[in-house]
N, C-alpha and C positions, 0 to 999 in steps of 0.2 A: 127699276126692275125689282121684283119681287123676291126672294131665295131663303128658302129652305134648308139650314145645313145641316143633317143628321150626323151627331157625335161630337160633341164637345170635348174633345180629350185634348193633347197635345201639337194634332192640326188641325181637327176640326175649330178649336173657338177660335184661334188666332186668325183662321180664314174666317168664319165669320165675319169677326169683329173688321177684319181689313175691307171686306166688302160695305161692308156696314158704312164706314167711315170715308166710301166711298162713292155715298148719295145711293147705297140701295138699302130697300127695306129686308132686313134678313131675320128671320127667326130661328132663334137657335134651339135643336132640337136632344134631348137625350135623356137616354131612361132613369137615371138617378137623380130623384125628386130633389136632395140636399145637395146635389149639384146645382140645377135649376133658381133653386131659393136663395143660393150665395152669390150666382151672377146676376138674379134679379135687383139686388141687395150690392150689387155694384164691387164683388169679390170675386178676384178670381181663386181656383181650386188646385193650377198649378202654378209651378215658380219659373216664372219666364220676364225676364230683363225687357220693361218697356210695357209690357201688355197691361197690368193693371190700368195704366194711364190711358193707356187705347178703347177699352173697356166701358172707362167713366166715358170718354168722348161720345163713344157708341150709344151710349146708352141716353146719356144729355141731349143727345141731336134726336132721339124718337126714333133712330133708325136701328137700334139693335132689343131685341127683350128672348128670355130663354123660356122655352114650355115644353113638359114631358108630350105633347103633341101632334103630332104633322097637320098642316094643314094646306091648301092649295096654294101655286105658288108658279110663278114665271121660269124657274131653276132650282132644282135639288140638286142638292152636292152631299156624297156620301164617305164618311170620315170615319168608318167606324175600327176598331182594332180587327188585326186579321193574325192571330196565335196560329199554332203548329197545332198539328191534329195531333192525336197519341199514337199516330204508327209508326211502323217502321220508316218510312221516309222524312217523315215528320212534316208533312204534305199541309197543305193551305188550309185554312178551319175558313170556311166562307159563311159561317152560320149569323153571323152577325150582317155578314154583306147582303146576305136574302133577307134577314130579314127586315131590314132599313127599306132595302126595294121593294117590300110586299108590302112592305106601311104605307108608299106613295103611291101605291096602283092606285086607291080609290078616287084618289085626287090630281092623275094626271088629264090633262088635257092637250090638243094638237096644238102645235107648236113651244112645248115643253123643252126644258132641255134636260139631261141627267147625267148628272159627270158624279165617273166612282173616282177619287182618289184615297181610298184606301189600297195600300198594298196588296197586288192580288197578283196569281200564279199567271202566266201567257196562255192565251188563249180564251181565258174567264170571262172576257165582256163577252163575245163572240158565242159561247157555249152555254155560259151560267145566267147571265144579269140580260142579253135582247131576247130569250126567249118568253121569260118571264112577261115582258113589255109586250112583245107579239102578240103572247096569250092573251091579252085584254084587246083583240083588235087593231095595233097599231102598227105602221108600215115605222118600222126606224129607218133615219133620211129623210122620210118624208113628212109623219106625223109629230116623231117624238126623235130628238136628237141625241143620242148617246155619244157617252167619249169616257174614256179612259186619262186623267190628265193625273199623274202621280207629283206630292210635294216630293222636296229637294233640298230640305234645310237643315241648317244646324244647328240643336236642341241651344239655347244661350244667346243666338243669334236669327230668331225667328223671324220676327219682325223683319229683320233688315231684308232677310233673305226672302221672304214672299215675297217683294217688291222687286229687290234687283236681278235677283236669278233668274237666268234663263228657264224657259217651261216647256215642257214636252205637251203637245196639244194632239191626241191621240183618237179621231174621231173615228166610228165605223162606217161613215162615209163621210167625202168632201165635205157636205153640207153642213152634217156633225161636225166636222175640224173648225169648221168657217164660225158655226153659232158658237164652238170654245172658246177662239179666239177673242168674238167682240166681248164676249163676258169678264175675261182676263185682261184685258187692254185696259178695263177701266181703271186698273191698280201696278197692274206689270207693270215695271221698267225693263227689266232682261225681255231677250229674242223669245218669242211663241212660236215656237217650232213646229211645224205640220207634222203627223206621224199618222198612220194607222192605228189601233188601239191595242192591237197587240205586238205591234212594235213598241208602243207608249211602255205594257208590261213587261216585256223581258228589257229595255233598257234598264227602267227603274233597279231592277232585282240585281241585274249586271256590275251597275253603280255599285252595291252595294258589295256583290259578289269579289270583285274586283279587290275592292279595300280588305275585306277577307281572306282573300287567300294570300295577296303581298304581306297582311300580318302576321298570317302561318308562316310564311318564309322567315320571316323574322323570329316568331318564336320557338320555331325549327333548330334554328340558327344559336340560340342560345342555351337547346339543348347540347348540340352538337360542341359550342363553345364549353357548357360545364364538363362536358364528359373528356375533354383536350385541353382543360383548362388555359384555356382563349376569349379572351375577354370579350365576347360578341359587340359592344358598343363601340369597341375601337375599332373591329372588324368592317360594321358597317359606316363609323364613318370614313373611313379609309376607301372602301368600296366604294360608298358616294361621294369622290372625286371623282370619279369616271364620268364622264360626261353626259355617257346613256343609263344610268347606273341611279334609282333613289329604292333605297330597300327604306323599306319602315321598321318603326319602334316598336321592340318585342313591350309586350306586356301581361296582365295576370291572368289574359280571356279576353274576350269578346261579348258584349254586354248590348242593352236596348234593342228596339223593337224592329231593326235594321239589317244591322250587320251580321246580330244572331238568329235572326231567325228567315231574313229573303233569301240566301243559297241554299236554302232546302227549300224553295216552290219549286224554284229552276230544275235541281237533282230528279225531286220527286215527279216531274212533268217528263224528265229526258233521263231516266237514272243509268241509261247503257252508256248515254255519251258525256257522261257529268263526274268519270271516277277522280278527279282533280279537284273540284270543288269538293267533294264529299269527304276527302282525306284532308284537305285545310279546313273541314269545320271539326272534323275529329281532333286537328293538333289542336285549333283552337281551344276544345270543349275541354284536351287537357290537362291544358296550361292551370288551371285552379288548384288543383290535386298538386302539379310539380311545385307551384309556390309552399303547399301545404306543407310537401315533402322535406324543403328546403327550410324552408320555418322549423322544423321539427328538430332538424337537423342541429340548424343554430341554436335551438333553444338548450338541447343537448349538450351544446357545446359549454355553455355558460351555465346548467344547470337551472334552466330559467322557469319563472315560475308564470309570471302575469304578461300575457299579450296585450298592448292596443291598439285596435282595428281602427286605423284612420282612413276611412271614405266608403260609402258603403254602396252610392249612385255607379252606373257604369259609365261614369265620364263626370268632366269636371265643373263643377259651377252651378250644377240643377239636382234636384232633389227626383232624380226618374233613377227605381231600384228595378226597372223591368228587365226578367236576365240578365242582372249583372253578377260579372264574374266576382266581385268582391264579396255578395253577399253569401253567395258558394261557399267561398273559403271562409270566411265567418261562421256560418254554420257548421263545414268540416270540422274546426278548429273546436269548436263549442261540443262538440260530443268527445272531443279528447279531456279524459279527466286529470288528466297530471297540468292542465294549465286553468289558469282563471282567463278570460277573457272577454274584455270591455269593449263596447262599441261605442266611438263617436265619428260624428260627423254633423256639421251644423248645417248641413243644407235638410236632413232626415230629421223630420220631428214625429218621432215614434218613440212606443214606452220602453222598449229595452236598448235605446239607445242615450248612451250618458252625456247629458248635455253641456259639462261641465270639462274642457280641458283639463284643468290642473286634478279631476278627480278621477279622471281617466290614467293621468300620468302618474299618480300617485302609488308608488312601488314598483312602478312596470319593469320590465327587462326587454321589451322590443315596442319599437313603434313600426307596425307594418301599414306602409302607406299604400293603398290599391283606389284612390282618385285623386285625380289634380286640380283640388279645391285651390283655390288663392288664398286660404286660411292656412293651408301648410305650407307654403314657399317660404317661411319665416316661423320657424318656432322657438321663441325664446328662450336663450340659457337659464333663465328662472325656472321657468317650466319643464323644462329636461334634466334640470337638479334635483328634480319632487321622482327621477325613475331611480331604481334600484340598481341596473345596468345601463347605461347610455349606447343602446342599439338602433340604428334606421334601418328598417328595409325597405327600400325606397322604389317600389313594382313603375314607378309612373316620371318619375326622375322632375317630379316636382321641389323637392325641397332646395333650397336655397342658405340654411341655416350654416354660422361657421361650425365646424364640424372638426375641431382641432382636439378635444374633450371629447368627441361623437364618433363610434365607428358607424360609417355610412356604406351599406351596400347597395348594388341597384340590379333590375332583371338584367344579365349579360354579362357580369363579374360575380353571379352567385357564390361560382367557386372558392373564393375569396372567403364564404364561411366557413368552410373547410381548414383551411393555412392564410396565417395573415402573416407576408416575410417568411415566411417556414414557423411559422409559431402556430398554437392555438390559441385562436378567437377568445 
């Protein structure tokens, strides 16, 4: 089979390539030319564990090549980013989802199939994406098979997770579910689960939704811990003994193209019956500002002069800054002029970030850690000798370093930079 995948980004090429690799001919589709030219050139554009190698394969076997193009094809699969709009709700930007759809009109033909797995609001295939296909004369179900089938992976472990994950197979009729299914069996190992299409969408969002708001609870939790000075991390794991009982791990935000951004399709689709979701993406939104605050505070404490900003992704191992909470407060921090403030992170190769450990630690008085790189879980006493004060704030409860010479704090014993023993910090 022939396929067309529009969007090369973070699931669009890895689908690709998985199809690819998979005895079909896939052409991978997407509007930035020096995108195109470095997977032609047998490079990929992001940092994902295993893909590179998948890529060559793809490309060796004749079965994979990338073109800013669309052209006709057995199966379009639509991957394109779907951002928040600038309103009030912060509602679905589907400008990108039209316009992938309007590039394969010219080249659909009957017995076609077109699956969005881009993230999109409930309701969208049904409203936005089969009118458009009707408009061109074709009966969906019968001529042209649409589905809604949304990824489910985790950024670090992509690869793995296309394959064994369970997949929601979202078709706007039986027919559609059926043609999802055979296309996904070629590579799936996880269960292809039949759905409607807009059940396929508000699951997805759900998923997402879900992790969101039990992380507001969390870092609710260690507002309410700083202000009662109550160590929130003992609290929950104390809590999660209970056997119905797993709260999650406060942290500095909520970050990537997921978690921050699908509980607002949901809100902005249903905003009368969604006032719960919409106040757990508010504590989430801010949590940045309270790490600020708290930074501030310590720094105060010690008279501090030089911050560095250790992680800048919003999660750990990948070099993806989209809405992350880290780069938030790096910015915050950077318009405060009583601090110098250095960024590293070696998954982020950009110009204002210092690529150089020991040149980052050099004089520092805090290391605030806000991603759980595997480069920080060990930071050497050499290298935290080169700081001027030996501070951790440790937002992601990564580090691992002896810490006997190190005062170490973490998000849920903030208070702690307030009074250490009844002393000051």
């Amino acid at each position: 089979m022939k396929i067309v995948t529009i969007g090369l980004g973070y699931i669009g090429l890895p689908t690709a390539i998985m199809f690819a690799n998979h005895d079909h001919k896939v052409i991978g589709v997407d509007v930035n030319a020096e995108v195109i030219k470095k997977l032609n050139n047998k490079k990929i554009h992001i940092e994902e564990p295993f893909l590179q190698e998948k890529l060559e394969q793809a490309i060796d076997s004749g079965n994979f090549r990338a073109s800013t193009n669309v052209e006709s094809a057995d199966a379009f699969i639509v991957a394109v980013p779907t951002p928040n709009k600038a309103d009030l709700m912060k509602s679905c930007d589907l400008t990108y989802v039209k316009q992938a759809v309007v590039s394969m009109l010219p080249y659909l033909q009957k017995g076609n199939v077109v699956i969005i797995e881009s993230t999109i609001a409930p309701k969208t295939t049904e409203r936005e994406i089969v009118p458009l296909i009707e408009a061109m004369g074709y009966i969906v179900g019968e001529d042209i098979y649409v589905l809604h089938c949304p990824e489910r992976v985790l950024p670090g472990k992509i690869v793995y997770e296309l394959i064994h994950n369970d997949r929601i197979i979202g078709g706007m009729t039986p027919k559609c579910t059926q043609a999802g299914i055979e296309l996904y069996q070629t590579f799936v190992t996880g269960k292809l689960i039949p759905a409607s299409a807009s059940t396929a969408e508000l699951s997805k969002l759900m998923e997402n939704t879900f992790r969101d708001v039990n992380i507001a609870l969390a870092n609710e939790l260690v507002k309410i811990g700083t202000e009662l000075e109550i160590n929130a991390l003992e609290v929950i794991e104390l809590a999660n003994r209970h056997p119905r009982v797993n709260l999650h791990q406060p942290g500095p935000g909520v970050g990537g193209h997921c978690l921050a951004v699908d509980p607002y399709f949901v809100a902005a689709t249903a905003p009368l019956q969604s006032p719960l979701i919409r106040q757990a993406r508010e504590i989430n939104q801010s949590m940045p500002t309270f790490v600020v605050e708290e930074v501030k505070q310590l720094m105060g404490n010690i008279d501090g002069k030089k911050i560095a900003v250790f992680g800048l992704t919003y999660k750990g191992n990948i070099d993806d800054i989209r809405e992350s909470p880290a780069m938030t407060i790096y910015k915050k921090l950077l318009r405060d002029s009583r601090y110098e403030v250095v960024a590293y992170d070696p998954h982020v190769k950009q110009d204002f970030v210092e690529p150089d450990i020991n040149q980052a630690l050099l004089g520092a008085d805090l290391i605030l850690i806000l991603a759980d790189h595997d480069e920080f879980k060990d930071i050497s006493k050499e290298k935290i000798a080169k700081m001027n004060s030996k501070i951790i704030f440790d937002t992601k409860r990564v580090v691992r370093t002896d810490t006997n010479d190190v005062k170490l704090f973490h998000m849920g014993d903030v208070y702690r930079m307030k009074t250490l023993s009844g002393e000051q910090v």
